[in-house]
BAMI-781095 format. One record per atom (N, C-alpha, C): x, y negated, z negated. Coordinates in pm, whole numbers, plus 50000, padded with zeros to 5 digits. Atoms other than C-alpha are relative to their C-alpha. Layout:
N
XYZ;...
// end
This chain:
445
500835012150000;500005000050000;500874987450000;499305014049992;502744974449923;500385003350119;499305003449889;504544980950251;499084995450115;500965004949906;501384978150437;500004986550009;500325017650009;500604942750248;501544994550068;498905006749947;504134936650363;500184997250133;500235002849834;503894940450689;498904995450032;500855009249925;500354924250727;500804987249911;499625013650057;501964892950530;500774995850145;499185006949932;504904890650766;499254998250164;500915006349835;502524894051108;498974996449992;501155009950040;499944873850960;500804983750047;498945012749984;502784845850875;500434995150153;499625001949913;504244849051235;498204992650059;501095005249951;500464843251379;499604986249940;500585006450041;499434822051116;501214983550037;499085002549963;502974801951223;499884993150115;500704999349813;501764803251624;498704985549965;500555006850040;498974786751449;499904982150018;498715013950050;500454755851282;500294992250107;499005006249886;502564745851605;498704998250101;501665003549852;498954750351821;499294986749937;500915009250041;497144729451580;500484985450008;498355010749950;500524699151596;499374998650155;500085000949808;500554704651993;498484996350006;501445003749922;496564700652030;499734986949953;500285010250095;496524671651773;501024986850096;498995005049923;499074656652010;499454996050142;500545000449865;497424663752318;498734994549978;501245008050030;494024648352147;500564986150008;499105010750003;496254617652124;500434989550139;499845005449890;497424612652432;498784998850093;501324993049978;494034628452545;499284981349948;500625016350039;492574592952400;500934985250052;499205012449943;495584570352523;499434998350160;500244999649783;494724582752909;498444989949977;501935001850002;490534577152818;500194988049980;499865008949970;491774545352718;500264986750087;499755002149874;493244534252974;499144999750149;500615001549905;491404546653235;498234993549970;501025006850015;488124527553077;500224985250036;499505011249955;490484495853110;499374998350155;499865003249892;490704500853449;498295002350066;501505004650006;487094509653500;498934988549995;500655015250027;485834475453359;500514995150087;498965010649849;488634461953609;499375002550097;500424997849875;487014478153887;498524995149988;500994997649927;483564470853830;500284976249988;499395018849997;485104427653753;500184995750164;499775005749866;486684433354096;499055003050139;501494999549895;483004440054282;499444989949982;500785012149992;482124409554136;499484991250118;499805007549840;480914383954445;500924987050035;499275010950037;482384355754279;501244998950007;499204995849993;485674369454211;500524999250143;499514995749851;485814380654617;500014986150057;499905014249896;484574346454730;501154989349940;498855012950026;487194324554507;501025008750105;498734992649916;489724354054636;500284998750152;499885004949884;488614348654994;499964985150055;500265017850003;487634309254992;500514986349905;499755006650095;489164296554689;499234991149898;501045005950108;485864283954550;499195007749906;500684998350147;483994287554254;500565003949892;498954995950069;486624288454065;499865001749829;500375004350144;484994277753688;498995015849998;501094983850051;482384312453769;501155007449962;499374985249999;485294329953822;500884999149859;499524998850146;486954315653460;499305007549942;501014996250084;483884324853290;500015012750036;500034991149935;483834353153457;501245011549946;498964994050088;487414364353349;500235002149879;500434995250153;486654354252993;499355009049931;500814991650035;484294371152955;500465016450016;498954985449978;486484405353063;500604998649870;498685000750107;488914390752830;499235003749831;500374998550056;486264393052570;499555015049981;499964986550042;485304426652630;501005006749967;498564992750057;488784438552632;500884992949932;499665008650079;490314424052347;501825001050049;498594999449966;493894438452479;501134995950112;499875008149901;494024418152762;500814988750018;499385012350062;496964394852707;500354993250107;500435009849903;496934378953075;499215003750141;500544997449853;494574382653389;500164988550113;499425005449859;495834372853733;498695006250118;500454995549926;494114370654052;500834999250137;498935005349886;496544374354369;499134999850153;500865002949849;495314364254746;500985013750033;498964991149890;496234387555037;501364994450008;498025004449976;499844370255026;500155001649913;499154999050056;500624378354758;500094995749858;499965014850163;500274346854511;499244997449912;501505003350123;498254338354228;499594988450039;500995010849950;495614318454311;499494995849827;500554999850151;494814323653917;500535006949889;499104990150143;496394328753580;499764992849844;500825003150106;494394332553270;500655003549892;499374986650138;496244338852901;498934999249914;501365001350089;493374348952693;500564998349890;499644999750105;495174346752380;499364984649958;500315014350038;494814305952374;498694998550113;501225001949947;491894310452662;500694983850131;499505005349938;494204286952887;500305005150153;499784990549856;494584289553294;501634990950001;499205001250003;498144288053361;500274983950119;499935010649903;499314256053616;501175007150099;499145000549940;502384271253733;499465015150052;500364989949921;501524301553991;501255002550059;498794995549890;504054327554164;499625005050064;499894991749898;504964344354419;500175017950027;499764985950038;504494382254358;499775012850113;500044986949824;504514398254749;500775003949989;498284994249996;508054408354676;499615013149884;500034992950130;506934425154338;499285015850073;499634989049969;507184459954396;498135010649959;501604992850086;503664471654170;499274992750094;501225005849881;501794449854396;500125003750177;500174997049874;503164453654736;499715014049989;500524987649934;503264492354740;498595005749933;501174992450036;500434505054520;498454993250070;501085007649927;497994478154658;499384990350103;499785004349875;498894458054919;499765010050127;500114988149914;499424493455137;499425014149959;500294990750040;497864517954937;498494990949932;500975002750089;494144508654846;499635004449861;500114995450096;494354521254523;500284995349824;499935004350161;494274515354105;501564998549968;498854996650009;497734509253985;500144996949886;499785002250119;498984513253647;501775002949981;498634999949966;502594504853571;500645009949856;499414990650138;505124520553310;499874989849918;499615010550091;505774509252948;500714988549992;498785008949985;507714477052925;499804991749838;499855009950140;508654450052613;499974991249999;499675019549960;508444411452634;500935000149859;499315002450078;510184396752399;499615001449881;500674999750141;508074396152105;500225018449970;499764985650022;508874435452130;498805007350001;501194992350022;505224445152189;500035012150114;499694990649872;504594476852432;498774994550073;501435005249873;502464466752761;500285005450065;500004996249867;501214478353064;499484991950118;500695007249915;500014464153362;498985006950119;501544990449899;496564476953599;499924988450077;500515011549896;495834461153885;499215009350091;500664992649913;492994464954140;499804994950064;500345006749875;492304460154471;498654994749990;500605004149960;490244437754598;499444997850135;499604994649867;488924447554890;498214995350075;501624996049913;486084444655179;498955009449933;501264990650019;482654458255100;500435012250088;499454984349975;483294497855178;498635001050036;501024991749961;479814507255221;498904985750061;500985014049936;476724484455425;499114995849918;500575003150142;475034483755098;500464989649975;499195011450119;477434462854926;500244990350161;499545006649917;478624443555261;498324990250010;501135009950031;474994432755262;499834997549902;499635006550099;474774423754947;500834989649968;498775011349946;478054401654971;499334990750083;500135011249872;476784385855328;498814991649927;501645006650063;473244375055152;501114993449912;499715008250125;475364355954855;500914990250115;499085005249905;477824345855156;500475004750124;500165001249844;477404342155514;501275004650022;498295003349923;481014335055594;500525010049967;499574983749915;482274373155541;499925006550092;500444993449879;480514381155821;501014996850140;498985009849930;483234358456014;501665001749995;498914993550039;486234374255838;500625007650081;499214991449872;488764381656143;500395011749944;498884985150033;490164414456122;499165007349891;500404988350164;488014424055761;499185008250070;501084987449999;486834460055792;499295004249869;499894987550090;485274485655535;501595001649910;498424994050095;488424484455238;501024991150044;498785004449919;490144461155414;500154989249842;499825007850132;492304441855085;500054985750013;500005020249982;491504403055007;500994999649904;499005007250104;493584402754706;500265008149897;499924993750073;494344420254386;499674993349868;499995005950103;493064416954050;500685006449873;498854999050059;495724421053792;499844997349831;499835001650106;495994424953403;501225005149924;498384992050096;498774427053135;499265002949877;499994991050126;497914452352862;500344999649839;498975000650179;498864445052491;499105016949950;500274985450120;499204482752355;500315004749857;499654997850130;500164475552006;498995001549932;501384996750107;496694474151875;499775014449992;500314989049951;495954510252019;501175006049946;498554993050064;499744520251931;499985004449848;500124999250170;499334511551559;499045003349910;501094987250044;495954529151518;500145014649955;499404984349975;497174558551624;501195001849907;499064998350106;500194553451406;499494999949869;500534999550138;498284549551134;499225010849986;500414986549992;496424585451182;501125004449898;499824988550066;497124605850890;500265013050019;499824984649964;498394640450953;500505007149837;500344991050113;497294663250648;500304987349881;499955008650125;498654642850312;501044992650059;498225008749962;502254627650437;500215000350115;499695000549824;502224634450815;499214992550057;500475011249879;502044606451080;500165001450100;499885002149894;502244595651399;501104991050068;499475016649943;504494570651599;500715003350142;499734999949880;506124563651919;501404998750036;498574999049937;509224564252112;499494996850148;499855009949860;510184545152460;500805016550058;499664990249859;512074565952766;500995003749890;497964994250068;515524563352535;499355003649886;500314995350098;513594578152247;500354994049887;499725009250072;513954547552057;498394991249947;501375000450044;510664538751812;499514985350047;500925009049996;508294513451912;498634994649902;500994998450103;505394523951665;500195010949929;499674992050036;505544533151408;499854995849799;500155008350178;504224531050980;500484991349957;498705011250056;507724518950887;500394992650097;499515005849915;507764487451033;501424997150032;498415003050000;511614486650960;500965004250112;499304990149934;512264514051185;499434992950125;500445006049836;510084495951466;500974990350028;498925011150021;512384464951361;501615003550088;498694996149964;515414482451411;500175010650114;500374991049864;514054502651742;501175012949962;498944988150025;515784534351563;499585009750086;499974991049868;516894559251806;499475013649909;499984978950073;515624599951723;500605005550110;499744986349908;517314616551997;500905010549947;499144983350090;519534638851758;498355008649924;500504991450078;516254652051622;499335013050052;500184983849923;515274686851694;498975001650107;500885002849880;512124682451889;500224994650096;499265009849880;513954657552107;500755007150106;499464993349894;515124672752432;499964985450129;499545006349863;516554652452756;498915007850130;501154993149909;513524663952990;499724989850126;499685003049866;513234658253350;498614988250034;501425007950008;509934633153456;499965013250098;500924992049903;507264653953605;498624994849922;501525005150046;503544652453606;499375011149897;500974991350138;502974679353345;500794991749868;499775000150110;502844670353023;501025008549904;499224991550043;505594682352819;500165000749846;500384999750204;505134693252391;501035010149946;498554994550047;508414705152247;499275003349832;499854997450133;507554716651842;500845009549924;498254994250065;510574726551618;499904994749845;499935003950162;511284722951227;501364997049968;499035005850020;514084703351112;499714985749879;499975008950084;514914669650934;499444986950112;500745011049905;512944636051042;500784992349995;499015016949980;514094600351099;500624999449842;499245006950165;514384597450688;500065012249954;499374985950100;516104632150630;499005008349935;500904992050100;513034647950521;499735011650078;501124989049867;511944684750678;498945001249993;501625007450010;509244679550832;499905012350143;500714993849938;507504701551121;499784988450113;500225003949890;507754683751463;499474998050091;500224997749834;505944676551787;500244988750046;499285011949907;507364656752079;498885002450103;500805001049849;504614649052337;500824989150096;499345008649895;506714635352673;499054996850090;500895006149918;504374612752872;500624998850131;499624999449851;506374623653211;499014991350085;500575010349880;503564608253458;499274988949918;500315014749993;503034577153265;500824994049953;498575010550034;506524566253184;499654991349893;500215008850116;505424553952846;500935007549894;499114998850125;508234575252658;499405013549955;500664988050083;506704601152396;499364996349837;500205004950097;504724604852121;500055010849878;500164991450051;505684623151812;499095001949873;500854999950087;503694639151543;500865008849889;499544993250112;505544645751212;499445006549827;500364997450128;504794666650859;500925006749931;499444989250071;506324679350575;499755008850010;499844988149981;507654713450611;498845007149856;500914995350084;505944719350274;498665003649990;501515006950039;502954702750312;499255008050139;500384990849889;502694721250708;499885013950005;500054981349987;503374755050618;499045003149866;500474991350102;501214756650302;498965006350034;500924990049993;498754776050469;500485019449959;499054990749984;501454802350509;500795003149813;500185001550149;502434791950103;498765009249934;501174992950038;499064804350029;499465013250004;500034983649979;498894836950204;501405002949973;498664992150040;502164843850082;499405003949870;500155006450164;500874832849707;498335018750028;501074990749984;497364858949837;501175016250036;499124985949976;500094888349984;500465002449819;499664999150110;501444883549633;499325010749856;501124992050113;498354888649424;499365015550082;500504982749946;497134920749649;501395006749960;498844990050081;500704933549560;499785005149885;500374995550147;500134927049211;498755012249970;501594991849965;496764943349269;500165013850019;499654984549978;498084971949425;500935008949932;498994991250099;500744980749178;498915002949894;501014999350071;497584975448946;499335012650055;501154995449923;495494999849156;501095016150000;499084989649940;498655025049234;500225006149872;499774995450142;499225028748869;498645008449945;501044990750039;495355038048795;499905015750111;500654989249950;495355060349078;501575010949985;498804988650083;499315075348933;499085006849880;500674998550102;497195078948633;498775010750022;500954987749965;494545101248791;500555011250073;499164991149988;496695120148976;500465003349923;499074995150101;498585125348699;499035014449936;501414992250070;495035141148535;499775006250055;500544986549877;494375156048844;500915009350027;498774992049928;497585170148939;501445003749919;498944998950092;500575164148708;499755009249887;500274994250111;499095176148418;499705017749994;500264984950028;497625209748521;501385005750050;498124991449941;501625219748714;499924996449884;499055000550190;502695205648349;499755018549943;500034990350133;500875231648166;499745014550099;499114988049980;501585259148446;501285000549998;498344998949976;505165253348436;500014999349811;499834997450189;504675253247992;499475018549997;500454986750026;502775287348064;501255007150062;498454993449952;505865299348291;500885001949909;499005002350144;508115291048003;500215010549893;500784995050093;505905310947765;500395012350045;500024984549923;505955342548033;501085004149959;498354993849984;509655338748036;500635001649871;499744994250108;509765344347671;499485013749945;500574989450027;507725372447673;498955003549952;501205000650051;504525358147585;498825002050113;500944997349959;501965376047780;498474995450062;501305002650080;498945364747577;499794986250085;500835011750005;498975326847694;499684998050095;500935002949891;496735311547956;499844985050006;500245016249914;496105278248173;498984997550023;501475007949969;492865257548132;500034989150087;500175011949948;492575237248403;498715001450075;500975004449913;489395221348522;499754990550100;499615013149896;489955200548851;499214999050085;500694997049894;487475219149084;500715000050145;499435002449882;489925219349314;500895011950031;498974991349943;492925242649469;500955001449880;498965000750162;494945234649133;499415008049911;501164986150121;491665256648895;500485012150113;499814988349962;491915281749160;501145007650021;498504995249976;495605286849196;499915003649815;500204995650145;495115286348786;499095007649963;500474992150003;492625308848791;500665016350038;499104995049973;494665331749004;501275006349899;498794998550073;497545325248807;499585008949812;499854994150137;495685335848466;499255016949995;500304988249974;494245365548642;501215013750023;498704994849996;497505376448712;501225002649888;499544994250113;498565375548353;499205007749937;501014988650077;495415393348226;500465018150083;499484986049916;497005421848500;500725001949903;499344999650095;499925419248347;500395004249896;500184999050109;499325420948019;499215011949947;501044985349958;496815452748094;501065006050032;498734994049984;500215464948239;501085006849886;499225002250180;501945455947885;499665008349922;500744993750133;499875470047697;499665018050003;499744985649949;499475503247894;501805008549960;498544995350031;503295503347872;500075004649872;499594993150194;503325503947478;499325005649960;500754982950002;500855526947461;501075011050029;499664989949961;502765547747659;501735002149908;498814994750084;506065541747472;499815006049850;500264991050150;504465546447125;499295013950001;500184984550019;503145577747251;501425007350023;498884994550023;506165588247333;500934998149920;499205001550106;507905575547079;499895011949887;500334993350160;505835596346812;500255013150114;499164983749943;506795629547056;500944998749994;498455003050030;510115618747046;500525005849866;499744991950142;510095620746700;499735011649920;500674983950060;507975652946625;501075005550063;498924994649935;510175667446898;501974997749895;498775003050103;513175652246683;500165007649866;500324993250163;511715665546338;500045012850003;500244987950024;511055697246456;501725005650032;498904990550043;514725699846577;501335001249913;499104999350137;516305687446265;499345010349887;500124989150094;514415713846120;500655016350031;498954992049920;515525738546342;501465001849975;498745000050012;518915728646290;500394999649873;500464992550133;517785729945930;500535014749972;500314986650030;516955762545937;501215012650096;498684994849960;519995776646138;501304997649920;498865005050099;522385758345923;499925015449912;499894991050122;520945778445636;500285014850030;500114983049998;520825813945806;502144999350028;498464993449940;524585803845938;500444999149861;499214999250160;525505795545540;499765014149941;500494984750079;523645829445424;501115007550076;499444989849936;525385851745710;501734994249942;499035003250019;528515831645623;500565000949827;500074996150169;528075838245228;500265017149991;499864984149909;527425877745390;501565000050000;498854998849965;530745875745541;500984997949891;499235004050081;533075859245282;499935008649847;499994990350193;531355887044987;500595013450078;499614987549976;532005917545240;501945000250033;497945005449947;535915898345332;500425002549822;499994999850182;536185898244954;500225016249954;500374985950018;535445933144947;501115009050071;499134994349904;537515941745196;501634996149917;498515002750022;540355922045087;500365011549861;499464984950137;539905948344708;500095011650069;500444990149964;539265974944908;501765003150044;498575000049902;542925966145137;501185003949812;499394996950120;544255957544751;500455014249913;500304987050059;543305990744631;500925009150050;499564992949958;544556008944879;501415001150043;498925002149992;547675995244944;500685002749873;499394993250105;548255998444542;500025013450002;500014985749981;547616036444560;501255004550100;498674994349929;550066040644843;501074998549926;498414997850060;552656025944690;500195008449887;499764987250103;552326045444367;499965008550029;499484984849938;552416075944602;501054997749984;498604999049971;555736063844718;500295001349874;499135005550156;556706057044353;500125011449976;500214988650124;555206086744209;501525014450084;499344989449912;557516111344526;501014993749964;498385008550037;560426087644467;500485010349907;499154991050179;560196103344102;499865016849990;500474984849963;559096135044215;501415008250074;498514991649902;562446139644439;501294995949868;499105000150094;564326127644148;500385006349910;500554993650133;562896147143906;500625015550081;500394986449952;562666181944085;500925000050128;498765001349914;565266171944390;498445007850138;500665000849884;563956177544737;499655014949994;500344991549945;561886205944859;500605012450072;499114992549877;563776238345038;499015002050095;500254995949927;562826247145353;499605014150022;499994982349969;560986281245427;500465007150127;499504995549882;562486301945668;499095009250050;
// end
């Protein structure tokens, strides 16, 4: 069970990890995801300013020039980020230059046919044009949109136009799209910048910005905007090529102020505004991953809790009844017959102990047959024994009698030898004295 929880912890963590870096990257891409929507609403209002009729007729005739203030103010009022609107003729020049900040039209007009955003995107290309990031001096970030101004495109609108003003109809050369002029705004994106910088990410994680050289623009600490501090040593930071995909680098390392923090680098490749990153403490980002560590933890605990009750029943179930066959083994191997194994488990462990105490009741029926059979033979043994120490009894005594026999008739014998050997010799004696006495015998002839 723990190695299991171990291994779902660690491929939880990796997912839950995958996670984290998706939720960063999408929070990123919601971000920019609102900078574009921004933007392209700008330019929206711009386009429907430059259908105006007023607008077209100062642009083509140079009159009505006070509608067409009011007219611009009133833009300038809807879009509060509007920090100057221009209107350029087909050559090129401003015919008009509004700074909404003080609500002033400029006196001094240029020459902007040379300028590169105007001639190619709209001069020869009928189309919206939005430029890259740039800085004035005050260090704010801007952009610039400009839109054509062009011939009525459809006979709808061309009538429409001719009814407010004849004299289009007279317009050498104007077709369908054909461009009178361009209408032109400069962008203040610090309001929008420092919103977004001010987005909260979880308790301590923010937002802020970086230019092409990855040098901050926005950003909480105004110090660091102050001092346009560079991040390109920081880990998310990569040297990346422009293209039109979006590019989201996320990596864990140390931030601008040494803290680890959990990274994402969004690179705004097709709008040359730089990147925008989104930083958090490593702590404060991974404590989901804290948490299911802190949860893997307690199911550990849990399961050593859990592993122990079910050691504990095993033990009851299983340990205990081997215990007390391996105490009855013990018993056998002393020579105790008699003892027996109660186990009730209902399982393969009673029946192997069942078995096992059937096999000493054999046994022991064996045993017991045996000493039967030795104490019967024992007590023949011994009758057989008794009868032939009586036997050997009773031979003893006949060999002491016959041997009592013998030793009275040797006795007898030996007076008998005594006897007779005295008698001889007192023959000899008595003839000795007999030839002494009377001299030897003559011979008869």
């Amino acid at each position: 069970m723990a190695i299991t929880n171990l291994f779902w912890y660690f491929s939880y963590r990796q997912n839950l990890k995958k996670e984290i870096f998706a939720k960063q990257e999408a929070i990123a891409q919601e971000h920019i995801q609102h900078l574009e929507n921004t933007v392209n609403e700008k330019l929206r209002l711009l386009i429907v300013y430059s259908e105006l009729s007023d607008i077209l007729i100062f642009t083509q005739f140079g009159e009505k020039k006070e509608d067409v203030l009011a007219q611009l103010r009133r833009l300038s009022l809807q879009d509060k980020d509007l920090a100057q609107i221009s209107i350029l003729n087909r050559n090129g020049m401003e015919i008009i230059n509004l700074n909404t900040s003080d609500g002033l039209v400029s006196e001094s007009l240029a020459d902007r046919s040379k300028e590169e955003k105007f001639l190619v995107p709209t001069y020869k290309i009928p189309k919206e044009y939005q430029s890259g990031l740039y800085f004035l001096l005050q260090g704010k970030p801007k952009i610039t949109l400009s839109i054509p101004l062009t011939f009525p495109k459809t006979a709808r609108e061309f009538e429409r136009l001719t009814k407010i003003e004849q004299r289009f109809i007279n317009i050498v050369g104007a077709g369908p799209g054909e461009i009178l002029g361009v209408l032109t705004v400069e962008v203040d994106l610090e309001r929008i910048f420092q919103e977004i910088a001010a987005t909260k990410i979880g308790k301590d994680g923010y937002i802020y910005f970086v230019d092409e050289n990855h040098k901050i623009f926005a950003h909480p600490d105004s110090s660091l905007v102050k001092e346009r501090f560079d991040v390109s040593n920081l880990p998310a930071i990569e040297e990346t090529p422009h293209s039109s995909q979006l590019l989201i680098i996320t990596d864990q390392g140390k931030n601008e102020k040494g803290v680890e923090s959990l990274m994402t680098h969004a690179h705004f490749s097709s709008l040359g505004w730089g990147g925008l990153i989104i930083q958090e403490p490593l702590k404060q980002a991974f404590l989901p991953i804290s948490q299911i560590q802190k949860v893997a933890l307690l199911f550990g605990f849990l399961g050593i809790i859990l592993a122990s009750f079910v050691s504990l029943f095993i033990s009851r179930r299983l340990v205990r009844p081997i215990k007390k066959l391996h105490l009855a083994t013990e018993e056998i191997q002393k020579g105790n017959f008699s003892v027996r194994v109660d186990v009730k488990t209902k399982d393969e462990i009673e029946e192997f102990a069942n078995a096992f105490n059937k096999t000493l009741d054999q046994i022991q029926a064996s045993s017991a047959a045996l000493e039967e059979a030795k104490t019967v033979l024992e007590i023949r043994v011994r009758a057989r024994t008794r009868e032939l120490n009586e036997l050997a009894g009773s031979l003893e005594s006949k060999v002491q009698e016959r041997t009592g026999e013998l030793k009275t008739r040797l006795a007898e014998l030996e007076r008998f030898q005594e006897l007779t050997i005295g008698r001889e010799l007192k023959m000899i004696e008595l003839k000795k004295e007999l030839k002494k006495k009377y001299g030897s015998p003559k011979k008869e002839t």
